[in-house]
C-alpha positions in Angstrom: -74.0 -5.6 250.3 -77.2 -3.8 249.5 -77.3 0.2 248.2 -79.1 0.9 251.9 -76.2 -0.5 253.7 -73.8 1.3 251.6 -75.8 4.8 251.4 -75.9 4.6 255.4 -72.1 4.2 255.6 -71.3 6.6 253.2 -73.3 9.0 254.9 -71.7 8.2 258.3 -68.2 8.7 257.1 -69.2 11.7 255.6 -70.6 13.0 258.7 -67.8 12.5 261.1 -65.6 13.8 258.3 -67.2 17.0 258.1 -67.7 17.1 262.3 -63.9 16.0 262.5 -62.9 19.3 260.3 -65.7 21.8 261.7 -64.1 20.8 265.3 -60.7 21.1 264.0 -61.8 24.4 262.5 -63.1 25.7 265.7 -66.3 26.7 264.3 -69.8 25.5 265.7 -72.6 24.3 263.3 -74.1 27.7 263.1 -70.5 29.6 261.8 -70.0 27.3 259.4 -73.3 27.0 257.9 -73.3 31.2 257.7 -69.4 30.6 256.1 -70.7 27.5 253.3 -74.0 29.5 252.5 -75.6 26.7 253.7 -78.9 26.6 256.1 -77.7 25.9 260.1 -79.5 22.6 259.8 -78.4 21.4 257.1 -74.8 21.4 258.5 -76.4 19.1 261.3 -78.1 16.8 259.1 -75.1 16.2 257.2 -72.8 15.7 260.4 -75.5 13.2 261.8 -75.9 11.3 258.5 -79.0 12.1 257.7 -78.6 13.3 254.6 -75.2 13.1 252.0 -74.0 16.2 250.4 -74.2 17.0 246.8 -70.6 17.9 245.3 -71.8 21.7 245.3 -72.5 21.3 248.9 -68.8 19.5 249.8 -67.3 22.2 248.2 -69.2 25.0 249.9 -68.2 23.0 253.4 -64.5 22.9 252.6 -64.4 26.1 251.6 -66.3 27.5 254.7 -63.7 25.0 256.4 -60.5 26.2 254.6 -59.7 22.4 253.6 -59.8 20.2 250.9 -62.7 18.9 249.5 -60.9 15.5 249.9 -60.4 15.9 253.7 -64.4 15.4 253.8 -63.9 12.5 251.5 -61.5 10.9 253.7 -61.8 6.7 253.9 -64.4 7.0 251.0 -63.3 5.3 248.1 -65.3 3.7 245.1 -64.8 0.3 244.1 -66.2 -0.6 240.8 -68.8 -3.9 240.6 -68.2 -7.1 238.0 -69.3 -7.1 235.1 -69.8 -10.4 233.4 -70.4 -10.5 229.4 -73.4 -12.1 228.5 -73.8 -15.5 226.5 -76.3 -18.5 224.8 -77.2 -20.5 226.8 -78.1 -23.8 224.8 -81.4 -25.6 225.8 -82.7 -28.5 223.5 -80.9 -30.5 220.9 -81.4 -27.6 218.7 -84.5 -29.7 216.7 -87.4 -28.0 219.3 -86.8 -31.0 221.7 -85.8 -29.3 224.8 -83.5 -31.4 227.3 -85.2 -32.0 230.5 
């Protein structure tokens, strides 16, 4: 999966999280960006996945939303890559006569 496909989903979750919690909050875009100290459309960005929040930012929204910074986390969840040790690989008969 490539880091474009993965960026855009991460910012998608994160954007119906924080619409999900500003709804449930009863606040519109404008209150909650005067409540998070954050510019009004920033708060839209965000919800429309234009942009992903820094972790200053999340906690500014949850606090503005009274939750927990996790609640705008919710369904995200990191899953480390493989790693694979690295080797020789042995070419030749080890006399400069490569194999072909």
């Amino acid at each position: 999966m490539s880091s474009l496909v993965v960026d855009h989903t991460l910012k998608e979750r994160l954007g119906k999280n924080l619409r999900r919690a500003r709804k449930r909050a009863g606040l519109s875009q404008e209150e909650l960006s005067v409540l998070a100290s954050l510019h009004r459309t920033a708060v839209g960005q965000l919800e429309r996945g234009e942009r992903v929040a820094r972790a200053d930012t999340l906690v500014k929204l949850a606090g503005g939303l009274s939750v927990p910074v996790g609640d705008l986390l919710d369904g995200l969840a990191w899953e480390p890559g493989s790693v694979q040790t690295g080797g020789f690989k042995f070419v030749g008969d080890g006399l400069g006569n490569a194999e072909n």
